[in-house]
PDBQT receptor file of N, H, CA, C and O in Angstrom, charges set to zero:
ATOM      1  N   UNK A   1      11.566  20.907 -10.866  1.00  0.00    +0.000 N 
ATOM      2  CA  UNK A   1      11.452  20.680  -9.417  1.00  0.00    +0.000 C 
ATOM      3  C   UNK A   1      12.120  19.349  -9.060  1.00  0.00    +0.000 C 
ATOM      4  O   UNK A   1      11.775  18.234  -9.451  1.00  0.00    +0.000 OA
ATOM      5  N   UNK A   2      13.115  19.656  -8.268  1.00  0.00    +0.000 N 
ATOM      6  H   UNK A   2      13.395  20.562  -7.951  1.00  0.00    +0.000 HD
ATOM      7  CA  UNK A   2      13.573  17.999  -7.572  1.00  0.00    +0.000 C 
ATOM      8  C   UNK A   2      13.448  18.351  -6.586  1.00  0.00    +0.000 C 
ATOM      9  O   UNK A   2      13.662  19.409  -5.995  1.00  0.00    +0.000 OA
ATOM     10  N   UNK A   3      12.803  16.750  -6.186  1.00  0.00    +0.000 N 
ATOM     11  H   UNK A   3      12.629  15.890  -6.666  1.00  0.00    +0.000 HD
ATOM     12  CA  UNK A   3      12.871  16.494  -4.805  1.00  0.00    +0.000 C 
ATOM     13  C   UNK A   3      14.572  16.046  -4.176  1.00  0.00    +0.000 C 
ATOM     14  O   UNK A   3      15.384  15.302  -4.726  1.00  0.00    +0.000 OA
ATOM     15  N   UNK A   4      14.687  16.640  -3.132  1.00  0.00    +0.000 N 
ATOM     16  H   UNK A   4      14.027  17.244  -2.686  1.00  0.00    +0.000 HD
ATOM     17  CA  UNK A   4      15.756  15.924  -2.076  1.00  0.00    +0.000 C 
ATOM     18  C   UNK A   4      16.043  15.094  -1.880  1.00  0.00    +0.000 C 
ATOM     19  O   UNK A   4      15.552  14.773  -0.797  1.00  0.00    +0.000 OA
ATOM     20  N   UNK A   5      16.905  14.013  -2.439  1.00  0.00    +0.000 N 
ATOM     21  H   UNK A   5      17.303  14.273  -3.318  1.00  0.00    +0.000 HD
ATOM     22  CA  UNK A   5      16.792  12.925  -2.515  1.00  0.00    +0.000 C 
ATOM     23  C   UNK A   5      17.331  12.491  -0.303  1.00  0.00    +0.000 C 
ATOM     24  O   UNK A   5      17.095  11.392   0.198  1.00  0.00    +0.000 OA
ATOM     25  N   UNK A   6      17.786  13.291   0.236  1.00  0.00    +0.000 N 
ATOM     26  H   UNK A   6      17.977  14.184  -0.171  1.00  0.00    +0.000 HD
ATOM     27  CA  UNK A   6      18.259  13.142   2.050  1.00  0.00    +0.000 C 
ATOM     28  C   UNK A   6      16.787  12.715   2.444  1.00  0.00    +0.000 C 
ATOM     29  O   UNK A   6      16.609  11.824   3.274  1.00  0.00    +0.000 OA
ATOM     30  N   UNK A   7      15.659  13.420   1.784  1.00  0.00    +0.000 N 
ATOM     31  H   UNK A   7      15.803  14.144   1.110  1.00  0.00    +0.000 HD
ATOM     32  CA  UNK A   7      14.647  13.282   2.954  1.00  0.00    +0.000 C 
ATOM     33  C   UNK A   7      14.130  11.940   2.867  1.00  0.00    +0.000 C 
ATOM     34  O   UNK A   7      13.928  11.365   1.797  1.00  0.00    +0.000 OA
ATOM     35  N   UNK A   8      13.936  11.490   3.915  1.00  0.00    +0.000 N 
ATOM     36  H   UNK A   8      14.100  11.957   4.784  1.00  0.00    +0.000 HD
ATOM     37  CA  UNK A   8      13.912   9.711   4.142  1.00  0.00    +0.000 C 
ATOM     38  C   UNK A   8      12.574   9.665   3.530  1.00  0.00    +0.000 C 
ATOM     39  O   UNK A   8      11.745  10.504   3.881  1.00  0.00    +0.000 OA
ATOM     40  N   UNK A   9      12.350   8.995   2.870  1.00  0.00    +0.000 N 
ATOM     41  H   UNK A   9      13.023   8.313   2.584  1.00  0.00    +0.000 HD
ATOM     42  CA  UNK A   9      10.581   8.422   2.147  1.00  0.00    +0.000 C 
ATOM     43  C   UNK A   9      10.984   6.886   1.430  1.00  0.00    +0.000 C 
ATOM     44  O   UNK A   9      11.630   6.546   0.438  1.00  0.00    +0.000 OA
ATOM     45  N   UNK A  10      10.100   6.053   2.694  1.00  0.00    +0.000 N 
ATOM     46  H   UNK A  10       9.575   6.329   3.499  1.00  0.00    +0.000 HD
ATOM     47  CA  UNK A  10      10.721   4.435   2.020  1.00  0.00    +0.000 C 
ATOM     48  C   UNK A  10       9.382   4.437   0.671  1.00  0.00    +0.000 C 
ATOM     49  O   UNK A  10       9.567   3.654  -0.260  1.00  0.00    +0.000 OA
ATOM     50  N   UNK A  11       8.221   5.243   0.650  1.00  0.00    +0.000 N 
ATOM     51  H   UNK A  11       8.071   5.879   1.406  1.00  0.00    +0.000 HD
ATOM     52  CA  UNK A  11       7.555   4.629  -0.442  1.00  0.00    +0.000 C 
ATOM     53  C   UNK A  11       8.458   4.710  -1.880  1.00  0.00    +0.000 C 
ATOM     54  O   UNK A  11       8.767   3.917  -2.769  1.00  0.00    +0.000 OA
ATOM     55  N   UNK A  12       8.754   6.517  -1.495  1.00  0.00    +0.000 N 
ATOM     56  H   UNK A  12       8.502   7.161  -0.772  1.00  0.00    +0.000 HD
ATOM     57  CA  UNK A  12       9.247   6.743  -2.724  1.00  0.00    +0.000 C 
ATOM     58  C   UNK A  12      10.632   6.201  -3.093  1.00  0.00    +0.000 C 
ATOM     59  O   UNK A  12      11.158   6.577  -4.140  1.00  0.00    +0.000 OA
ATOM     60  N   UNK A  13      11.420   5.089  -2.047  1.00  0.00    +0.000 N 
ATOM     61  H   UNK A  13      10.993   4.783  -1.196  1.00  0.00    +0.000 HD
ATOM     62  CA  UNK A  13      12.549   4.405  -2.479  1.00  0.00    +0.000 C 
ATOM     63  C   UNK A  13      11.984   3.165  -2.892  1.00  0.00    +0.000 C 
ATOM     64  O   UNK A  13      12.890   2.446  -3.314  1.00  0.00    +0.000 OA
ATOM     65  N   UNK A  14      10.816   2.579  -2.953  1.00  0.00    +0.000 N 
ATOM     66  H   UNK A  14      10.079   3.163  -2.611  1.00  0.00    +0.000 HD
ATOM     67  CA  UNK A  14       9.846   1.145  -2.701  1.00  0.00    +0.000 C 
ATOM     68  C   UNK A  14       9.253   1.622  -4.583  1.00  0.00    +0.000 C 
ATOM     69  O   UNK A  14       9.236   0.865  -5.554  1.00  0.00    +0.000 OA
ATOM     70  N   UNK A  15       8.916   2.831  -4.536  1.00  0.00    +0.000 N 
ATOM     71  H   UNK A  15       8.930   3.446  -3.748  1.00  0.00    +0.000 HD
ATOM     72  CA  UNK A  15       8.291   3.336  -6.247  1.00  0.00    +0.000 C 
ATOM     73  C   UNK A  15       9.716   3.610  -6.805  1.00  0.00    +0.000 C 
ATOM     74  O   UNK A  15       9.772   2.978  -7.859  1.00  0.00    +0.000 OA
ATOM     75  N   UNK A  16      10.595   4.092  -6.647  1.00  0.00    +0.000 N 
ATOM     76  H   UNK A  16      10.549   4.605  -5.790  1.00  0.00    +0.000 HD
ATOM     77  CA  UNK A  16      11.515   4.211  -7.451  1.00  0.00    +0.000 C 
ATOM     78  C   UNK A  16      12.854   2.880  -8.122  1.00  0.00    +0.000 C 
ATOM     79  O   UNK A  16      13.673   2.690  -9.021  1.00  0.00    +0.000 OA
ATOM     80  N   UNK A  17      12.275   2.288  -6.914  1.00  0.00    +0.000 N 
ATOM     81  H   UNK A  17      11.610   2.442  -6.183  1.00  0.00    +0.000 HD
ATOM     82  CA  UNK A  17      12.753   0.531  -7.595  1.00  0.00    +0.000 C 
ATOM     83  C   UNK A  17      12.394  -0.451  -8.431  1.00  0.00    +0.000 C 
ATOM     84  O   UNK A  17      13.008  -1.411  -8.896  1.00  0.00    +0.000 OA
ATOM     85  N   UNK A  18      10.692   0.166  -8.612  1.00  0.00    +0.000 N 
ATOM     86  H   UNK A  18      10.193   0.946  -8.234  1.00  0.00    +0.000 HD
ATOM     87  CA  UNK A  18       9.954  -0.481  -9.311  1.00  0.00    +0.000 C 
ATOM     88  C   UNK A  18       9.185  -1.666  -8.493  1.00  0.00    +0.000 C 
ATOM     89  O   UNK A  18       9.634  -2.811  -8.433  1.00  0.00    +0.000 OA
ATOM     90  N   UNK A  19       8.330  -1.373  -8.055  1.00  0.00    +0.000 N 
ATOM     91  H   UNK A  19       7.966  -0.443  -8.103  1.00  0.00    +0.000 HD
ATOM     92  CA  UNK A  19       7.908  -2.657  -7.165  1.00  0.00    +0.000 C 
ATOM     93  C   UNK A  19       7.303  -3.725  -8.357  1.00  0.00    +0.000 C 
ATOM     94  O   UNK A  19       6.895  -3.313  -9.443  1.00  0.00    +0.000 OA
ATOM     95  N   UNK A  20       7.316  -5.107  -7.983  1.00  0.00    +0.000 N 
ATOM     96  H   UNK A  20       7.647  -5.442  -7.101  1.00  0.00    +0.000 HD
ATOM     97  CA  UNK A  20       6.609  -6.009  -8.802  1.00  0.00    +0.000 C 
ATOM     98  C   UNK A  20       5.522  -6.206  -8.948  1.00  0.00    +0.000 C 
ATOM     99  O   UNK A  20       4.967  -6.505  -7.890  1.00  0.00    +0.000 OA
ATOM    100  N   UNK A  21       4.457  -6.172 -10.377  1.00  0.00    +0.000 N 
ATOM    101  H   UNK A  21       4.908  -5.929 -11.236  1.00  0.00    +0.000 HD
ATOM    102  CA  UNK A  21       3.124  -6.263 -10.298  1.00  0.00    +0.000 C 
ATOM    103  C   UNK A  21       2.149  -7.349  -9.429  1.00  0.00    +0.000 C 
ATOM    104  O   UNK A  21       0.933  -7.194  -9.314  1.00  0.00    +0.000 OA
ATOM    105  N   UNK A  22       2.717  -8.191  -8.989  1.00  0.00    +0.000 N 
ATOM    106  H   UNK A  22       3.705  -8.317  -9.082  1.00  0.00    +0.000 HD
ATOM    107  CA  UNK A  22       2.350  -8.857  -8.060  1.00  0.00    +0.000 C 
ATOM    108  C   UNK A  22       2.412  -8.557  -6.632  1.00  0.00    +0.000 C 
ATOM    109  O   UNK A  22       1.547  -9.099  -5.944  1.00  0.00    +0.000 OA
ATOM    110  N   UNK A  23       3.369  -7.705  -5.970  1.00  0.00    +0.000 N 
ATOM    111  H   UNK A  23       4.072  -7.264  -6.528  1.00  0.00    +0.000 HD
ATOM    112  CA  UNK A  23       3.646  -6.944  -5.144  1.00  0.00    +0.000 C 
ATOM    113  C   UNK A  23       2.315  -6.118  -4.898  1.00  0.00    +0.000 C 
ATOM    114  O   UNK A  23       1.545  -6.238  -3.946  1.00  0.00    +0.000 OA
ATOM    115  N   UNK A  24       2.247  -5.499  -5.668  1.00  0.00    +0.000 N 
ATOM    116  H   UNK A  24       2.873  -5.401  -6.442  1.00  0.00    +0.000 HD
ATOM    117  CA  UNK A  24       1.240  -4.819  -5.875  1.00  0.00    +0.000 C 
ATOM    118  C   UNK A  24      -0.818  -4.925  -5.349  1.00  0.00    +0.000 C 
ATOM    119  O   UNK A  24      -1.590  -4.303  -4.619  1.00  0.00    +0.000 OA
ATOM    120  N   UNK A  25      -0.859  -5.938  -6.153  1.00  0.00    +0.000 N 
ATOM    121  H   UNK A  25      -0.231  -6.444  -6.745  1.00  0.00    +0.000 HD
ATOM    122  CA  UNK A  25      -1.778  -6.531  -6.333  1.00  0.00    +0.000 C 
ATOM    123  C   UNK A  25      -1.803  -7.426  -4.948  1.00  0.00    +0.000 C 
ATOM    124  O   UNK A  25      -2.932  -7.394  -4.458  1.00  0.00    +0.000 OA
ATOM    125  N   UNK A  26      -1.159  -7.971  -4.417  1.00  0.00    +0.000 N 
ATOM    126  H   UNK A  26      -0.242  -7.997  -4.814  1.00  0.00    +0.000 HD
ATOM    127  CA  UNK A  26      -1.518  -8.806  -3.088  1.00  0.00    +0.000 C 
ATOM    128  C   UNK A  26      -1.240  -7.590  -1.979  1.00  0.00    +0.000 C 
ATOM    129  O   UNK A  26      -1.541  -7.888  -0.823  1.00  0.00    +0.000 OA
ATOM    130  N   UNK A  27      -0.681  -6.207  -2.207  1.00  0.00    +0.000 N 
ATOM    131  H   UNK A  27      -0.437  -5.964  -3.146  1.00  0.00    +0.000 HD
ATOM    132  CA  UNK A  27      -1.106  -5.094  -1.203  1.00  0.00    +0.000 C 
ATOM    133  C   UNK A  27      -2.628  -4.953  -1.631  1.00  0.00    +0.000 C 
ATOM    134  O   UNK A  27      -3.540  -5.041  -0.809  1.00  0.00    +0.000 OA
ATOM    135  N   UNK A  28      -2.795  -4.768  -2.749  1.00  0.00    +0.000 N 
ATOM    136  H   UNK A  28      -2.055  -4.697  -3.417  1.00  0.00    +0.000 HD
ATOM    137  CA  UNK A  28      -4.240  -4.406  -2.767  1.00  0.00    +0.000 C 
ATOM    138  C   UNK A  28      -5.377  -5.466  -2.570  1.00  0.00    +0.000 C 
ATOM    139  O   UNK A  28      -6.575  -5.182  -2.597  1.00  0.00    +0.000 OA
ATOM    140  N   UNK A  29      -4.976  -6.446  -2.413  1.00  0.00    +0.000 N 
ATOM    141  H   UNK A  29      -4.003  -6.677  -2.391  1.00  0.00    +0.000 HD
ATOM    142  CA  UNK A  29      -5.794  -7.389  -1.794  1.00  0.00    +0.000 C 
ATOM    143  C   UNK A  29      -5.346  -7.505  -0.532  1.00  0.00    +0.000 C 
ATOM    144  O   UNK A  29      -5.547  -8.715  -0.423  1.00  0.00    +0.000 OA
ATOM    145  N   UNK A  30      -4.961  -7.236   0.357  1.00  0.00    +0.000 N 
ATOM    146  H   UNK A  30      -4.798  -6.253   0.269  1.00  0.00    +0.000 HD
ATOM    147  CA  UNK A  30      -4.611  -7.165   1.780  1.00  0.00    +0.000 C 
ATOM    148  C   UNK A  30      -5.769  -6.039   2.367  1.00  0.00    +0.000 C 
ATOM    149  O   UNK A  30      -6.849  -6.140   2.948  1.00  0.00    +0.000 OA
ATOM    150  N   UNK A  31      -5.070  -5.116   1.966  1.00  0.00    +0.000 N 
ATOM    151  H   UNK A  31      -4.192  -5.034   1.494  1.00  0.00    +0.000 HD
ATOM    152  CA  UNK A  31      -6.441  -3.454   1.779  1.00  0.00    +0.000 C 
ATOM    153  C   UNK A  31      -7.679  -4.166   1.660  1.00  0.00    +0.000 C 
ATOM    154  O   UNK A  31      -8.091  -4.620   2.727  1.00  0.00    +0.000 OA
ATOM    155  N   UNK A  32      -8.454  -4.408   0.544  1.00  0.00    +0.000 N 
ATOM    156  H   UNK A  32      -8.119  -4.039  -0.323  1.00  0.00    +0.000 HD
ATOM    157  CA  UNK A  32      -9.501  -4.764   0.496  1.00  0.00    +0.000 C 
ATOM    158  C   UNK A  32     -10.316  -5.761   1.706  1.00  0.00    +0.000 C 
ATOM    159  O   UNK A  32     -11.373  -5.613   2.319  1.00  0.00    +0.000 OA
ATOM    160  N   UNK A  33      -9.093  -7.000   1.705  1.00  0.00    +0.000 N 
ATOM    161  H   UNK A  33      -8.234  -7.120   1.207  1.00  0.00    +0.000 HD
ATOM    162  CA  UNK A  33      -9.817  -8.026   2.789  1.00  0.00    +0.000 C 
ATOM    163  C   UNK A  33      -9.983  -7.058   4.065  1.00  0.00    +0.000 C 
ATOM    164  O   UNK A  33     -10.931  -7.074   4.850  1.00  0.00    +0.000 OA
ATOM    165  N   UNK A  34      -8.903  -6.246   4.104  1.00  0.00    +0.000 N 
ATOM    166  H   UNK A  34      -8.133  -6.234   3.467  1.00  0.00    +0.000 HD
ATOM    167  CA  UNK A  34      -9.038  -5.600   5.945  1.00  0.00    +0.000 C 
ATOM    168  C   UNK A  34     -10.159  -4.637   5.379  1.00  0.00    +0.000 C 
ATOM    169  O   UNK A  34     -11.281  -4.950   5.778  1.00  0.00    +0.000 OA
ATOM    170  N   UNK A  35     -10.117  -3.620   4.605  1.00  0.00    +0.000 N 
ATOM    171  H   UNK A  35      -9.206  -3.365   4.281  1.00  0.00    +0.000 HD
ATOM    172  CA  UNK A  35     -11.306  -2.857   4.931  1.00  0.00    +0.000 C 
ATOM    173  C   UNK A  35     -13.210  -3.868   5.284  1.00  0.00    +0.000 C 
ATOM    174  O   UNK A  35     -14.085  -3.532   6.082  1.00  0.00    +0.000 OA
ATOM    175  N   UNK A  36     -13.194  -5.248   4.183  1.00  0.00    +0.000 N 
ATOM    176  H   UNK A  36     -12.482  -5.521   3.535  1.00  0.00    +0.000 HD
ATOM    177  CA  UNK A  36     -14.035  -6.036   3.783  1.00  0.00    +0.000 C 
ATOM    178  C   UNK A  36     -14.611  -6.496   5.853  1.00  0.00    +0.000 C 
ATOM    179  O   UNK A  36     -15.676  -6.564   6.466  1.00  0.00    +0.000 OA
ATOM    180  N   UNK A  37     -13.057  -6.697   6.193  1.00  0.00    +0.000 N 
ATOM    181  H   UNK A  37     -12.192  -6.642   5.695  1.00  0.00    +0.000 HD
ATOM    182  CA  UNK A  37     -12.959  -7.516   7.614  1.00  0.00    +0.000 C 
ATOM    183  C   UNK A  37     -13.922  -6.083   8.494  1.00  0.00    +0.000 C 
ATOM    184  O   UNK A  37     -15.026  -6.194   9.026  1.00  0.00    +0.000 OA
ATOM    185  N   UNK A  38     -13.529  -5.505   8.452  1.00  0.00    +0.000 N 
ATOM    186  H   UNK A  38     -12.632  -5.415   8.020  1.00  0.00    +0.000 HD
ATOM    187  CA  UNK A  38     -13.987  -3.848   9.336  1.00  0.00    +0.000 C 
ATOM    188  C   UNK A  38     -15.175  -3.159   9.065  1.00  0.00    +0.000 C 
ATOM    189  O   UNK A  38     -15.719  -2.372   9.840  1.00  0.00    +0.000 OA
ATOM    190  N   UNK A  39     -15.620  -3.517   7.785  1.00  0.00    +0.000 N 
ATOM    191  H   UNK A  39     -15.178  -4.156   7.156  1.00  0.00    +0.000 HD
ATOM    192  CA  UNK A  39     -17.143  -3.455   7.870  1.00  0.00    +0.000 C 
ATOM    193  C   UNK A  39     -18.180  -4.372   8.215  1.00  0.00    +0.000 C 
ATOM    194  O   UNK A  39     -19.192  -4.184   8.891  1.00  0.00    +0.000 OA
ATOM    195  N   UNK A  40     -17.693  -5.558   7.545  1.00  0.00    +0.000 N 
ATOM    196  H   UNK A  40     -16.872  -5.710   6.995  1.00  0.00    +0.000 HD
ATOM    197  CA  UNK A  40     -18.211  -6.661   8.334  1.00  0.00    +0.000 C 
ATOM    198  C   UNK A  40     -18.629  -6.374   9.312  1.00  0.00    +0.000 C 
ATOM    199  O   UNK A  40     -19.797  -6.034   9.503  1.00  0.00    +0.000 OA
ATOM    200  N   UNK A  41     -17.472  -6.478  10.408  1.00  0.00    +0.000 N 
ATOM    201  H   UNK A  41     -16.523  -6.754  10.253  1.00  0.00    +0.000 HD
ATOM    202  CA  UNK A  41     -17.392  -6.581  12.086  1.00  0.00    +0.000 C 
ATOM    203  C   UNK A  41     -18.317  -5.203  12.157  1.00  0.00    +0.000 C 
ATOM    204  O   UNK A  41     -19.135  -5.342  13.066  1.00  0.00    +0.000 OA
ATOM    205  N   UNK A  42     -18.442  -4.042  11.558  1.00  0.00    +0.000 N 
ATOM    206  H   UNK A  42     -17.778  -3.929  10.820  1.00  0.00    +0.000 HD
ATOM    207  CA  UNK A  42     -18.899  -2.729  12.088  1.00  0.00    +0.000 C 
ATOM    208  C   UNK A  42     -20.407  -3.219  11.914  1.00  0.00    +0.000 C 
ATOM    209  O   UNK A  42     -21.054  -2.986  12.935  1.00  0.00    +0.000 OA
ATOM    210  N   UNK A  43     -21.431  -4.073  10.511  1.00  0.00    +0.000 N 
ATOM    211  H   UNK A  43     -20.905  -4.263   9.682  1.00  0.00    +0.000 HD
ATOM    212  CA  UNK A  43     -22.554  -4.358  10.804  1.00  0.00    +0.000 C 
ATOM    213  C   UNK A  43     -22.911  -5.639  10.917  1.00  0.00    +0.000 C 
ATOM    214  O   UNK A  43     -23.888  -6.259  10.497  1.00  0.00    +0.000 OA
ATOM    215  N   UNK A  44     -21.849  -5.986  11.630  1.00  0.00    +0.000 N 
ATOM    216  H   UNK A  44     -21.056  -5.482  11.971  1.00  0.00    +0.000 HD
ATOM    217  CA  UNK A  44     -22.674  -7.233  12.681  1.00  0.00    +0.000 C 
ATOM    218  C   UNK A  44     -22.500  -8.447  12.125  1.00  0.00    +0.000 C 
ATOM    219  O   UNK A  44     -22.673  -9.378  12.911  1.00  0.00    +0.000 OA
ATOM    220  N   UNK A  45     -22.189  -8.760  10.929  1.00  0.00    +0.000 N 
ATOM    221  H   UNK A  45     -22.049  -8.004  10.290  1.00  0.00    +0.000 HD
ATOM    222  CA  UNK A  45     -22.143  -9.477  10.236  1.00  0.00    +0.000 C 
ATOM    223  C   UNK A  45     -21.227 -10.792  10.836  1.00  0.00    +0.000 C 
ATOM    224  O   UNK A  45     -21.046 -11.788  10.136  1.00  0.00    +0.000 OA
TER     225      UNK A  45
């Protein structure tokens, strides 16, 4: 199975470059603080 390489998908041009493990890791700490921020705020905190 191949995919199409025409159909526009920046993740899969962003995964196929190899993103840097640090890259990485400060998305997933971005995620965390905002979900962390949105529950917070949801109980009142």
């Amino acid at each position: 199975m191949t995919m199409p390489s025409q159909r526009p998908s920046s993740t899969r041009r962003l995964a196929s470059k190899g993103l840097p493990s640090w890259a990485i890791l400060l998305a997933g700490l971005a995620v965390a603080v905002v979900i962390a921020l949105l529950v917070g705020g949801a109980l009142g905190l």
